[in-house]
LUMZA-527752 format. One record per residue (C-alpha): residue in one letter; chain; z, x, y. Coordinates in nm, 2 decimals, padded with zeros to 4 digits. Example, Ala and Ser with C-alpha at 12.3 -4.5 7.8 and 13.67 -1.06 7.14 Angstrom:
% residues 2
   r   c       up     east    north
   A   A    00.78    01.23   -00.45
   S   A    00.71    01.37   -00.11
END
This chain:
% residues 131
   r   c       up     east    north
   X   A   -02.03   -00.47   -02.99
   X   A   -01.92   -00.81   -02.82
   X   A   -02.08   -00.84   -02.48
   X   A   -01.85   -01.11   -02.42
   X   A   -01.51   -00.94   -02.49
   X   A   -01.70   -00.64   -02.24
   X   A   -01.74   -00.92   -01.97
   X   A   -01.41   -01.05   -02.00
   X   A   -01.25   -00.67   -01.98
   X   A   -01.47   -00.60   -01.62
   X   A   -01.35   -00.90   -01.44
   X   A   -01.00   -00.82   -01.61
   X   A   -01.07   -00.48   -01.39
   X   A   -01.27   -00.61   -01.10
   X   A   -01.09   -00.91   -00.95
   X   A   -00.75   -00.92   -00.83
   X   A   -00.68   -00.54   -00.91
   X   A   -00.95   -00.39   -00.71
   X   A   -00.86   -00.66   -00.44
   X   A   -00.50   -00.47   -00.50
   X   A   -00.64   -00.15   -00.45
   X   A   -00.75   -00.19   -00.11
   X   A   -00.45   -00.37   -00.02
   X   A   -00.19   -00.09   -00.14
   X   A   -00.41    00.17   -00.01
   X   A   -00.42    00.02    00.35
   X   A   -00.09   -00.08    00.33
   X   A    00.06    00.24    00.21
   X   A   -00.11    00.44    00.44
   X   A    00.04    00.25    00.71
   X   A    00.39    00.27    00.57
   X   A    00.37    00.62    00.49
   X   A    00.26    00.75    00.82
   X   A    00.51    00.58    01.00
   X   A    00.75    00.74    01.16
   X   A    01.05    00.47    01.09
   X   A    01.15    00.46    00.73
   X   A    01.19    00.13    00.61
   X   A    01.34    00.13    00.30
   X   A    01.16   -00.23    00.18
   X   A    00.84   -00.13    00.26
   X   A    00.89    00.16    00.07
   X   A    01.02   -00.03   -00.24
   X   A    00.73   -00.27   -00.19
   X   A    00.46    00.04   -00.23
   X   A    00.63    00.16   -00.52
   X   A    00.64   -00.18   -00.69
   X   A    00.31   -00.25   -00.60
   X   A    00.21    00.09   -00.68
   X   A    00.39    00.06   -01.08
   X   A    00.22   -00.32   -01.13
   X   A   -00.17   -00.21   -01.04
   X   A   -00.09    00.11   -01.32
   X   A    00.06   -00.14   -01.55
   X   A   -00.24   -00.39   -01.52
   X   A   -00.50   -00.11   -01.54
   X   A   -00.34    00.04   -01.82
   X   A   -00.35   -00.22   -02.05
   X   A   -00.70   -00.22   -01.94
   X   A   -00.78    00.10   -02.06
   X   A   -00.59   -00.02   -02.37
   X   A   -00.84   -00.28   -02.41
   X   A   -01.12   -00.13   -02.30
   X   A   -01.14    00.24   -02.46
   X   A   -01.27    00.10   -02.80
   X   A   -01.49   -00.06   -02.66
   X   A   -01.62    00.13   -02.43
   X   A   -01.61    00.48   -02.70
   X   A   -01.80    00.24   -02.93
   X   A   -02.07    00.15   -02.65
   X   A   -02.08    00.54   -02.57
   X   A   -02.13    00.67   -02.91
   X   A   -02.42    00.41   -03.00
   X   A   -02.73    00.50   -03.09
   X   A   -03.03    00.38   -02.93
   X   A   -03.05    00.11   -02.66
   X   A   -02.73   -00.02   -02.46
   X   A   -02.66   -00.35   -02.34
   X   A   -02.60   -00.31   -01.98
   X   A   -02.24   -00.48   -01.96
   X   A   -02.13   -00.21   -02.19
   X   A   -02.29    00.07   -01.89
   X   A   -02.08   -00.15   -01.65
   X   A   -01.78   -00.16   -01.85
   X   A   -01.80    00.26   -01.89
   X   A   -01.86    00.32   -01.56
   X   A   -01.55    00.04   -01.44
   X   A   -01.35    00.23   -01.71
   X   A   -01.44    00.55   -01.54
   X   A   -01.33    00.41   -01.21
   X   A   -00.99    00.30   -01.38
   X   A   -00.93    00.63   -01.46
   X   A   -00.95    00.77   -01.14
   X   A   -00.73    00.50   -00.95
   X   A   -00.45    00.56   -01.21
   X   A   -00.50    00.89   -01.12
   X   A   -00.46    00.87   -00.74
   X   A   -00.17    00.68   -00.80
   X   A   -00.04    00.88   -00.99
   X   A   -00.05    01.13   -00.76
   X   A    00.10    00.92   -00.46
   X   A    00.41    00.82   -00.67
   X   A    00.60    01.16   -00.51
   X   A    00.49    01.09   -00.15
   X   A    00.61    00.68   -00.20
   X   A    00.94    00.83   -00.38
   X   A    01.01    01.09   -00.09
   X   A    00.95    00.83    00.17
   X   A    01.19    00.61   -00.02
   X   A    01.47    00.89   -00.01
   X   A    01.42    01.00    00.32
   X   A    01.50    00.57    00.43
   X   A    01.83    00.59    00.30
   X   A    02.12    00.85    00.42
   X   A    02.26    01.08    00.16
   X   A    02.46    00.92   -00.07
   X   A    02.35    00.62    00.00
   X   A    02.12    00.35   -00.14
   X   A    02.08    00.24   -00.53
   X   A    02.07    00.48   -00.76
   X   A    01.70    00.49   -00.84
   X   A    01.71    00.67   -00.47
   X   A    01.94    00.94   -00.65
   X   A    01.72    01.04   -00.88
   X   A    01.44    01.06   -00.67
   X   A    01.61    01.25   -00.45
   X   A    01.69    01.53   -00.77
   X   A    01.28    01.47   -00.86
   X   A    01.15    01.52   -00.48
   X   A    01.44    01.77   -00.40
   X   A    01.56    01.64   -00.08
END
């Protein structure tokens, strides 16, 4: 196991994406319980939204060999590799909550525009959300 490459992989997860985290989740709580729809703050939660589940899914790309090696080890663990399970772990929940917001940012996005109206990315949504 290379402590390094496990280092490298937890700052890949720590820094600017958890900074991220906060960021979207403030700001999309804001947008979303607003009562004006505005449809660039919507697209800007979405987009947001898809880059953070791009970035930490290449991490768990990266990181699930490593971190199923570290797991299935016998005998002592370094601790990076406990640090790099339990960030993995905490990857895996993120991309799950934002996952589950994609609907809520999607129905906020169709209810900004009039129907009939607005690219056609909105049309879909509408047909997914049912609005």
């Amino acid at each position: 196991m290379d402590a390094e490459h496990a280092r490298d992989l937890i700052l890949m997860a720590a820094s600017p994406p958890f900074v991220g985290v906060w960021a979207l989740v403030l700001y999309a709580g804001r947008t979303l319980a607003s009562d004006v729809r505005r449809p660039g703050r919507g697209w800007m939660t979405l987009v947001f939204g898809v880059v953070l589940f791009a970035w930490f899914g290449v991490f768990l790309a990266l990181a699930t060999p490593l971190v199923l090696e570290a797991v299935t080890a016998e005998g002592a663990v370094e601790p990076v590799f406990v640090i790099l399970a339990f960030t993995w772990l905490a990857v895996v929940g993120v991309l799950v909550f934002l996952a589950a917001k994609t609907k809520t940012v999607c129905r906020y996005l169709v209810e900004s525009y009039r129907r009939g109206q607005g690219p056609w990315p909105v049309a879909w949504m509408r047909r997914w959300v049912g609005r």
